[in-house]
ZAMARGU-4260 file (C-alpha; in steps of 0.2 Angstrom, whole numbers, plus 5000, padded with zeros to 4 digits):
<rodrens>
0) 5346/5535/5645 | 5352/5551/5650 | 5359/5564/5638 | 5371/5577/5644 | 5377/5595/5642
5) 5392/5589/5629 | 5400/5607/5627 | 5397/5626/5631 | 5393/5635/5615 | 5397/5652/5621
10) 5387/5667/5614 | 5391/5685/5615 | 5401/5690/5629 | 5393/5703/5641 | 5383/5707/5658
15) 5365/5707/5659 | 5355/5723/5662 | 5340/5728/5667 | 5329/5745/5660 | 5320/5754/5671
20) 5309/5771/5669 | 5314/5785/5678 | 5312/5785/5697 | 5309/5764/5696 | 5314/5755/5707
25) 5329/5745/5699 | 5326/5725/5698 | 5345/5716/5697 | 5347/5706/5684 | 5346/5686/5686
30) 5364/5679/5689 | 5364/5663/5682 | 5382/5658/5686 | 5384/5655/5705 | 5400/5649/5709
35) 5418/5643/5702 | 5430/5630/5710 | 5444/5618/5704 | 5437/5612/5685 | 5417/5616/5690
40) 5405/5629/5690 | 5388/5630/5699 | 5373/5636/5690 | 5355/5643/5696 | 5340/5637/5684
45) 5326/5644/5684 | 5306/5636/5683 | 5299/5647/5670 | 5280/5645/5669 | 5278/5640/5688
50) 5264/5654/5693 | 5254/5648/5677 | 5251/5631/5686 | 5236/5628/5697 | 5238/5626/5716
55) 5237/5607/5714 | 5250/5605/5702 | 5261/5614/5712 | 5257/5606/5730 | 5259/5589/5718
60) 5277/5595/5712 | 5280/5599/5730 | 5279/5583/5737 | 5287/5575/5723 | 5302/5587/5723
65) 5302/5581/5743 | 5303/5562/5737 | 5318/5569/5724 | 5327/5574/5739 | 5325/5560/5752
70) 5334/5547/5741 | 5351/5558/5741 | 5358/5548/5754 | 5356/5532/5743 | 5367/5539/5729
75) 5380/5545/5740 | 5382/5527/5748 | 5381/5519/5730 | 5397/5530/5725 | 5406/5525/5737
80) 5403/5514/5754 | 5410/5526/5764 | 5404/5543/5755 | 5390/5546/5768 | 5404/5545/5782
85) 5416/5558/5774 | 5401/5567/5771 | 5397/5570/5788 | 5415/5573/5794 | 5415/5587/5781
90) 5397/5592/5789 | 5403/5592/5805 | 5418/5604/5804 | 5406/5616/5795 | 5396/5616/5810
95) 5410/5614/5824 | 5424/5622/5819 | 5426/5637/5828 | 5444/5643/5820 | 5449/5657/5806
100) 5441/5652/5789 | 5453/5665/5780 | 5470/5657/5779 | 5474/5648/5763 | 5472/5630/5772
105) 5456/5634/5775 | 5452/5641/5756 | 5458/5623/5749 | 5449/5614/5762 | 5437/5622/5755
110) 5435/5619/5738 | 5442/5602/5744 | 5423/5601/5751 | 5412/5609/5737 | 5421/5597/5726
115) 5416/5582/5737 | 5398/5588/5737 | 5397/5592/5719 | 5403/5574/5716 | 5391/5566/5729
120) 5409/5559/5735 | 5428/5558/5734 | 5429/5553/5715 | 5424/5563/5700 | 5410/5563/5694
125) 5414/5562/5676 | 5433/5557/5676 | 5431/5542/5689 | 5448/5546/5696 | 5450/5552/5716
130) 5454/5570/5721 | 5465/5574/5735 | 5464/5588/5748 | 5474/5603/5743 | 5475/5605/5761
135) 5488/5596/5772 | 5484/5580/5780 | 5489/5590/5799 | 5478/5603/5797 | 5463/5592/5789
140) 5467/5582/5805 | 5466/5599/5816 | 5449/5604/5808 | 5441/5584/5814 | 5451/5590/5830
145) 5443/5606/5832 | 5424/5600/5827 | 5425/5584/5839 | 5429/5570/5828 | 5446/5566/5833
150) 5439/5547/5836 | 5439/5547/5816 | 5455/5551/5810 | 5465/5535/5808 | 5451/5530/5798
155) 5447/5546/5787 | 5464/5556/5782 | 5471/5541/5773 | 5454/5538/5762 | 5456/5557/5758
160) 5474/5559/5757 | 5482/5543/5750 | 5480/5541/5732 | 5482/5523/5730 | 5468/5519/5741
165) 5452/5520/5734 | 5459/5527/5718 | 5442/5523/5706 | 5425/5526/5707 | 5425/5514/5692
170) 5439/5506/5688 | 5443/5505/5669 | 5462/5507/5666 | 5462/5488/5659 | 5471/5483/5675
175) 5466/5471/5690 | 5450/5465/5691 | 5435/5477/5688 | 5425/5475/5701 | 5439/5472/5715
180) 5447/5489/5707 | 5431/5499/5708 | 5426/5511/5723 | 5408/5512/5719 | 5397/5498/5732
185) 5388/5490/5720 | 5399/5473/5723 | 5407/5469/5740 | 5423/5458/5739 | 5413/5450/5722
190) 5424/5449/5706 | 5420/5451/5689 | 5419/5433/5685 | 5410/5429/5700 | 5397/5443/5696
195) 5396/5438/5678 | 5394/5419/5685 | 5378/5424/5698 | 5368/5433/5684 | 5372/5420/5669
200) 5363/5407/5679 | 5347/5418/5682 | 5345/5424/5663 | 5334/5414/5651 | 5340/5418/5633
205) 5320/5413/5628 | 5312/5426/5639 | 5307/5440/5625 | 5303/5451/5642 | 5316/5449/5655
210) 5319/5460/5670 | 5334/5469/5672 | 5345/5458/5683 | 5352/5466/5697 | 5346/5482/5694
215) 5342/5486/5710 | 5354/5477/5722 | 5370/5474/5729 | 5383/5459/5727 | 5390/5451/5741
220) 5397/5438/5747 | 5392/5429/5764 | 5402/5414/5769 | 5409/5411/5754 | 5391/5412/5744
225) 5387/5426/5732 | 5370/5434/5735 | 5358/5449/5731 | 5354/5464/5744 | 5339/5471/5737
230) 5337/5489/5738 | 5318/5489/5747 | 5309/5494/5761 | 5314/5482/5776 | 5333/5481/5765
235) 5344/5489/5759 | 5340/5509/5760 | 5326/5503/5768 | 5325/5520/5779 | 5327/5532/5765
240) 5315/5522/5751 | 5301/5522/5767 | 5304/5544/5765 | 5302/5542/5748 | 5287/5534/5750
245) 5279/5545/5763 | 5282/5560/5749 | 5275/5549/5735 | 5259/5545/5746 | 5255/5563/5749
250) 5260/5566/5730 | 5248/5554/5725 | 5233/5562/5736 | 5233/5578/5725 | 5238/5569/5707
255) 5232/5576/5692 | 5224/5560/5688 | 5218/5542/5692 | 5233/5538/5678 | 5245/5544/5687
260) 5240/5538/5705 | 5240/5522/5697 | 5260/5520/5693 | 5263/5530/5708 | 5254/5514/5719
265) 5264/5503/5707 | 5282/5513/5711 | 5276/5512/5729 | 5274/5491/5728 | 5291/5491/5720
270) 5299/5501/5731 | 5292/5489/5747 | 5295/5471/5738 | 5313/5476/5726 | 5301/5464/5715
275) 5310/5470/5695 | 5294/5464/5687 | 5284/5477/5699 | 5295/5487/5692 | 5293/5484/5673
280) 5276/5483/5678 | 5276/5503/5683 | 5285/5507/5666 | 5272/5502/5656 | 5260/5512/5664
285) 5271/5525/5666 | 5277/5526/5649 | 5257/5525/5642 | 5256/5544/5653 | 5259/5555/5640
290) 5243/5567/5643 | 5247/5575/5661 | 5256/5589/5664 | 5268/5587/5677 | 5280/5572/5675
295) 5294/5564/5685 | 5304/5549/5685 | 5311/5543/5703 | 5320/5526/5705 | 5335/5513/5702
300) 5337/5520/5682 | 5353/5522/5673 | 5368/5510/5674 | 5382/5520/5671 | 5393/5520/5687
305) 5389/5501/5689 | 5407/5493/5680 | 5396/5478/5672 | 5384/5491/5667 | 5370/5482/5675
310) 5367/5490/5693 | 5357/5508/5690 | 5360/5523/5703 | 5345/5532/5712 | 5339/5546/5706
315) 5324/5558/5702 | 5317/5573/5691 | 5302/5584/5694 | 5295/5592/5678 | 5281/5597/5670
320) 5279/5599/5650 | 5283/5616/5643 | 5268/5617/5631 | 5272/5629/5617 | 5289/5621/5615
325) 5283/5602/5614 | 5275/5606/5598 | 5295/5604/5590 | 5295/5586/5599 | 5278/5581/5598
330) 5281/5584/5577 | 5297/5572/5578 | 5289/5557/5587 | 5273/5557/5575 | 5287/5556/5562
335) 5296/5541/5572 | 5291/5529/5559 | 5297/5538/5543 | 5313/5540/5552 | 5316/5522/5556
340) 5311/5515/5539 | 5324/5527/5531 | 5338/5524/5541 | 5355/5516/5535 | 5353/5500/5546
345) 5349/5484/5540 | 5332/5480/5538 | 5332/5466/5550 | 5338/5477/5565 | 5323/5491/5563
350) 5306/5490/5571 | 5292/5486/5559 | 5280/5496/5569 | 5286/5509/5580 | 5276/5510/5596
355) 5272/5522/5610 | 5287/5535/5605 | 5283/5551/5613 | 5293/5567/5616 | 5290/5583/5625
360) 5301/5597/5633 | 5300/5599/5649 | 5305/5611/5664 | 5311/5605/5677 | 5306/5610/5695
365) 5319/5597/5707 | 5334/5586/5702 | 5338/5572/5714 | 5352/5559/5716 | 5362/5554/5700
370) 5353/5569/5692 | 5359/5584/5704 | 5370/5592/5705 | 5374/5588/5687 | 5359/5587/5677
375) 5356/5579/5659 | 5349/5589/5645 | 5336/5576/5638 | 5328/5560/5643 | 5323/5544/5635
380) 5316/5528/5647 | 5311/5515/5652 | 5328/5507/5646 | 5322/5489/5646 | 5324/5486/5626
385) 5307/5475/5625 | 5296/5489/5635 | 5303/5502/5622 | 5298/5489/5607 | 5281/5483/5615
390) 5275/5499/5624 | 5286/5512/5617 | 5295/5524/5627 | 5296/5544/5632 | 5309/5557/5628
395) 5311/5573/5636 | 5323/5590/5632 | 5325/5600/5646 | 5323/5618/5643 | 5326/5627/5656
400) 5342/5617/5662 | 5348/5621/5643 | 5343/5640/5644 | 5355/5640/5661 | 5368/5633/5653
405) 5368/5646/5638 | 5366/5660/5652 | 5377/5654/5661 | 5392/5655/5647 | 5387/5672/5642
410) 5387/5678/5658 | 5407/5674/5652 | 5420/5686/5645 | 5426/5672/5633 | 5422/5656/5622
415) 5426/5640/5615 | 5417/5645/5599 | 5429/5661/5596 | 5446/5651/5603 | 5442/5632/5591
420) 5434/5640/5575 | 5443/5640/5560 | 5434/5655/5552 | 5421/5668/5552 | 5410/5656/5541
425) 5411/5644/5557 | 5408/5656/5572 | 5393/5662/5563 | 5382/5645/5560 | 5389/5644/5580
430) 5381/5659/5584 | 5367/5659/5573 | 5362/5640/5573 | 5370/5634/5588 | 5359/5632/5601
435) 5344/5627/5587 | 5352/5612/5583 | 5357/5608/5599 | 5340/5608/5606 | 5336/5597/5590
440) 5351/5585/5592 | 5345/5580/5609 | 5327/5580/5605 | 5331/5568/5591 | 5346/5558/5601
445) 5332/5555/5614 | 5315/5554/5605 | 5323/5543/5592 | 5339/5538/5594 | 5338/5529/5608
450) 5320/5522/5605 | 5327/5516/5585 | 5331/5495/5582 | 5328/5480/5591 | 5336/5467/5596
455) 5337/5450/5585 | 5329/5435/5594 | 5339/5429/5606 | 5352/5444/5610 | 5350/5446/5629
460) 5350/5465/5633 | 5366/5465/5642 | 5378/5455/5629 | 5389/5472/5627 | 5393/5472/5646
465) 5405/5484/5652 | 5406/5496/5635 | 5385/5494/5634 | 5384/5511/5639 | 5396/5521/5626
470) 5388/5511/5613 | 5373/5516/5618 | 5373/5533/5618 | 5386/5533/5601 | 5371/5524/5593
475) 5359/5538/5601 | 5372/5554/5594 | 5374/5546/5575 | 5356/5541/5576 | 5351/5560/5576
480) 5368/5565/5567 | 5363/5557/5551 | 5347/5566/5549 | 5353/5582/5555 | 5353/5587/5535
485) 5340/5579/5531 | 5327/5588/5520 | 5312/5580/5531 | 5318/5592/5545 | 5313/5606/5535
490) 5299/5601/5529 | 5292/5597/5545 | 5295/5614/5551 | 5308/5610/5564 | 5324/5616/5555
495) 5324/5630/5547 | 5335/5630/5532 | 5346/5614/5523 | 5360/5627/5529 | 5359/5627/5549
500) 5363/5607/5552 | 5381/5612/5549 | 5379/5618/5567 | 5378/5602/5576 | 5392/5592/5565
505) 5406/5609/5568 | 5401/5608/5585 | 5399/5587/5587 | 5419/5583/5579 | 5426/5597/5586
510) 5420/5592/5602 | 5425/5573/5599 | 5439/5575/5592 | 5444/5590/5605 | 5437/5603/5615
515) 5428/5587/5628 | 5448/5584/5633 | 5449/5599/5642 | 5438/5587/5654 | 5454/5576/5657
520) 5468/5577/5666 | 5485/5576/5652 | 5492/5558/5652 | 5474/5551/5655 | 5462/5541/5646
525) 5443/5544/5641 | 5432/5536/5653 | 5415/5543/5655 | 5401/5532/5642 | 5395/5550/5634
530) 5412/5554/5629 | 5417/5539/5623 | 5404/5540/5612 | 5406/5557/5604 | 5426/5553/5602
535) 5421/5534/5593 | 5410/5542/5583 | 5423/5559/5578 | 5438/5548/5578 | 5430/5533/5567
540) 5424/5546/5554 | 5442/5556/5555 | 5450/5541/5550 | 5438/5533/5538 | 5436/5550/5530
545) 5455/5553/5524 | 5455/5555/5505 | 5435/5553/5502 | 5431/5569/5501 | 5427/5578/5485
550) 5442/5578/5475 | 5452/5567/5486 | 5453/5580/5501 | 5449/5574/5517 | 5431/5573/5524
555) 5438/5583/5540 | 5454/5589/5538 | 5467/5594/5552 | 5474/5610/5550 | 5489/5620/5559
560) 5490/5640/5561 | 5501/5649/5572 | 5500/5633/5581 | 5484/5628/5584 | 5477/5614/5580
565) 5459/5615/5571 | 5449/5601/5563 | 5438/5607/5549 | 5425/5598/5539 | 5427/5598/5519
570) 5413/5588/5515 | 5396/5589/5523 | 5387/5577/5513 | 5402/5565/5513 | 5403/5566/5530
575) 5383/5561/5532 | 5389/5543/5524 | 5402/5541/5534 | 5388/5544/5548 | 5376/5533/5539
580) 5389/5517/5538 | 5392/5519/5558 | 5374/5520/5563 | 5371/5503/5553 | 5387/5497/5562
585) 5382/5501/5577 | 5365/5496/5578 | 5372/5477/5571 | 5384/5476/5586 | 5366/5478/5597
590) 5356/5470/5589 | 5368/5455/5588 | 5374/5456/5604 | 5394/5457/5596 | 5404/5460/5610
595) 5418/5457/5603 | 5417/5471/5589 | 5409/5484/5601 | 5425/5481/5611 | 5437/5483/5596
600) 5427/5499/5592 | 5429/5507/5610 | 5445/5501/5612 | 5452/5507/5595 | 5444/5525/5595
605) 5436/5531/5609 | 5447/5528/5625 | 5467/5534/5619 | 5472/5551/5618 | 5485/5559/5607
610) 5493/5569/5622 | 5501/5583/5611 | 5485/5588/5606 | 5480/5586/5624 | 5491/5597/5631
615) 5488/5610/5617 | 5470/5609/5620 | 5470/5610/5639 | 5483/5626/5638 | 5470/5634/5624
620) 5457/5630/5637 | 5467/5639/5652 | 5468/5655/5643 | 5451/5656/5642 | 5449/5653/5661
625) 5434/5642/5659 | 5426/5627/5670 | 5422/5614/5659 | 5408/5605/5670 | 5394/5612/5678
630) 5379/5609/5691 | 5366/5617/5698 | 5356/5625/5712 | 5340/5618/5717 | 5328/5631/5718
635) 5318/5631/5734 | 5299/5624/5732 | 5291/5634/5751 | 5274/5632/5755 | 5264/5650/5760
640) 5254/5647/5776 | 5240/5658/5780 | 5228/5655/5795 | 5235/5637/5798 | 5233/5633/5779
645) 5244/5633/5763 | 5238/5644/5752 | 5250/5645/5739 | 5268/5635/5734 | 5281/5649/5731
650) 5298/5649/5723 | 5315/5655/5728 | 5332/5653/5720 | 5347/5652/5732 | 5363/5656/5726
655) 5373/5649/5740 | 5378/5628/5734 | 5389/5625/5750 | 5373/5630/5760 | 5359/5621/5751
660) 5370/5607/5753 | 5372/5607/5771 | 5355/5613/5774 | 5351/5596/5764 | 5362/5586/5775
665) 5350/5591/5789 | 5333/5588/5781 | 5337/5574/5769 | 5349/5563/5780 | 5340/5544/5783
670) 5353/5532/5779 | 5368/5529/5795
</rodrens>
């Protein structure tokens, strides 16, 4: 499971500068924020640490940053079964177009483009919904003119231009069929019930390790007949997975260890067979790796985009641990026990013995697929729910993607923290605690959260379908939520006063309950599985908390000046319980497999938007001329040659998105 940047905790405003002594040379100062188009913004990361690594490690990140890049094209097909096509079009009148690229038309075409690329296709990447050309259909038709792509017209402009074709990556709006109504090609011309039929009759509710069904292929149907394309070497992606491959081979000649050239040969098999229990098979051992340095994950992972929640996207990270800050994690998963024997859920649904929990934080040197341009903030796999019980599983925060982020907004003239705080006493446990707590939150989210419960005999893992994925990662959020204040944290080092949680709840019910709608368009609903969760988990607790507050106030209380709208919490320690009930909740619904509830749950507080206070939020919002999503550059990994030999690997940050991703669309293309 991924976790995500959830909001932009903007610090003090102002421009970095370097000092120099007299007669210096001046060094410019690091600009983390590259670009701003439509609702997004383009970061550059850095790899702090990189010249600290031997030549090995870094000729070992290099080729697996090269594996991270050769799966791009899968992603993009998986989106969408003509995203690779528009692609190109979009490609080609970068490269053929010969007209002005001044006039206004040519400014929205574009951010039209950047928009395409950001999304790894036509659809939002968080909202789900299509984005049109600001363009005109004739001149979009005049640039495929000009570039030589005339022949592609008839077919292209209407995908682009016509919302009701195509309108969903993922269609949840409740109406037609899910599956039919979805743009993303994990099902060809297969239903939902003909999907759910397929899988039912492959799953044995008495197998306590079953692979995850359909993982890694595609649905379709041939005369008549439902069947699998398996994503594999001489299948599906076959051309792309054999250029993975090749960079995992070389990878696995300068490994760090016999450990992991091991799961790398093990990724290898599954990625030439599509075989799921090669797959689990890799997990185990790659889950048991928690003593090398460098790290990466590369494959058919998370299941958000697929509608049944079973299908996972490609993707790939390249990291390696940041010692000194691990310490933090490394002292929350030796605690892992002690937290999941002093949680509020049933004793039934907790693990007896905790196994394999491990958590690091990482810097990341290449995101790939799913993971770029937007990247998660932490990281908790495998996600098979008996590997996590049995073997145990590894959590990740990302520190250098985080410390962009946080750049990134100060590099800002303004904030969300000034514009939705209610008071001085707020803005300065934001300012002073923010991004402590945040750290903490997804190091516990990850590390514990997601690695807390089992399943009771006989659940099968993917009884909550469709809403499996909000309820996941709202079981993950109130997980670490609940022992935010808990005095264990302080004890252990890792918080540094009972004071500072107040951080993380301000920030997580405002942003539930608020600021996260700036993400969404007015008149529509909440979509995304992360967001979902954080509004369930704000909403359930707004509404459960009315009147049980100390002296009969309300536990977060709605409050109006000079009309603004701010939610302020009353009662902490009230508001913990109310925490405490949901966590036991949700891990019941899990555990039992309760569709039916999880449904009510998600349906009743975490998809309908009060649009008053959508509208207010998203004009407060406009004033502060903000993006609310952001992705990042890839830094460049280049190997220094001397006398025919590499010598060293060297680093250099780009700053230009649209070119690194055309210059990817030359080296990384494999897929027709």
């Amino acid at each position: 499971m991924k976790f995500y940047r959830f909001m932009l905790i903007a610090g003090l405003a102002g421009l970095f500068f370097s000092s120099c002594k007299e007669g210096a040379v001046k060094e410019e100062p690091f600009r983390y924020l590259a670009d701003e188009f439509a609702d997004l913004k383009v970061i550059r990361y850095r790899i702090p640490g990189w010249d600290s690594l031997t030549f090995e490690q870094k000729e070992y990140i290099y080729h697996l940053s090269e594996a991270a890049k050769a799966g791009r094209d899968i992603f993009w097909d998986q989106n969408f079964k003509h995203g690779l096509k528009i692609r190109r079009v979009l490609e080609g009148i970068f490269d053929n177009y010969k007209g002005e690229r001044e006039s206004g038309d040519w400014n929205e075409f574009l951010v039209y483009a950047k928009r395409v690329f950001f999304s790894n296709g036509i659809h939002h990447h968080y909202a789900e919904e299509k984005f049109l050309p600001g363009c005109s259909q004739d001149y979009f038709a005049m640039l495929m003119d000009e570039s030589g792509q005339s022949e592609l017209k008839e077919e292209i402009i209407p995908m682009l231009f016509d919302p009701a074709l195509y309108p969903y990556r993922k269609n949840i709006t409740g109406e037609g069929d899910l599956l039919l109504g979805s743009s993303v090609n994990f099902y060809d011309g297969v239903s939902r019930s003909e999907a759910e039929e397929f899988y039912a009759k492959m799953v044995d509710p008495k197998d306590h390790t079953p692979i995850s069904y359909g993982l890694n292929s595609r649905l379709v149907k041939v005369d008549g007949k439902v069947q699998e394309e398996v994503y594999r070497v001489g299948g599906l992606y076959g051309p792309a997975i054999e250029k993975i491959i090749e960079h995992l081979e070389k990878a696995s000649a300068v490994a760090e260890n016999d450990t992991q050239r091991g799961y790398i040969a093990k990724l290898i098999e599954y990625y030439r067979t599509g075989d799921l229990n090669i797959w689990d098979e890799y997990n185990i051992a790659w889950v048991k790796d928690t003593d090398s340095q460098v790290d990466f994950i590369n494959g058919f992972i998370e299941d958000y985009n697929d509608p049944l929640g079973m299908k996972a996207t490609w993707e790939a990270v390249v990291n390696f641990k940041d010692l000194e800050a691990s310490k933090r994690t490394e002292i929350i998963s030796n605690n892992a026990q002690w937290f999941e024997d002093n949680s509020t859920v049933s004793p039934e649904y907790k693990k007896k013995e905790v196994k394999g929990v491990s958590a690091k934080v990482i810097t990341v040197a290449q995101l790939g697929g799913d993971c770029h341009p937007t990247s998660p903030l932490g990281i908790n796999l495998p996600n098979a729910d008996w590997i996590r019980k049995e073997h145990g599983s590894k959590s990740v925060t990302i520190a250098n993607i985080s410390e962009a982020y946080d750049k990134a907004a100060e590099e800002a003239p303004k904030s969300l923290t000034t514009e939705f705080s209610w008071d001085e006493t707020e803005i300065g446990l934001l300012k002073k605690y923010g991004s402590l707590t945040g750290n903490l939150h997804t190091d516990m989210h990850e590390c514990l959260g997601h690695a807390s419960g089992q399943l009771r005999p006989g659940t099968p893992a993917g009884a909550l379908k469709d809403h499996s994925s909000a309820l996941e990662e709202a079981r993950a959020d109130i997980f670490a939520l609940y022992y935010m204040p808990d005095t264990k944290l302080v004890e252990l080092g890792i918080m540094p006063d009972e004071e500072a949680y107040k951080a993380s709840y301000i920030s997580y019910i405002r942003n539930g309950l608020m600021t996260q709608l700036v993400r969404i368009e007015v008149g529509k609903t909440v979509t995304q599985a992360h967001m979902q969760g954080r509004k369930l988990i704000a909403e359930w607790c707004y509404e459960r908390g009315k009147g049980a507050g100390e002296n009969g106030t309300d536990v977060i209380e709605k409050r109006v000046r000079d009309n603004k709208t701010y939610f302020v919490i009353n009662d902490f320690v009230k508001l913990r319980g109310l925490f405490g009930e949901l966590l036991a909740e949700l891990q019941r619904v899990k555990s039992e497999g309760d569709y039916a509830a999880g449904k009510k749950l998600i349906e009743t507080y975490a998809v309908n938007i009060n649009q008053e206070l959508h509208k207010e939020v998203k004009e407060r919002y406009a004033s502060l001329n903000l993006k609310p999503y952001g992705g990042f550059i890839n830094p460049n990994i280049i190997p220094v040659e001397k006398d025919g030999r590499i010598i060293d690997y060297k680093v250099e940050y780009p700053s230009d998105f649209l070119q690194q991703m055309l210059d990817y669309g030359k080296k990384y293309s494999f897929l027709k």
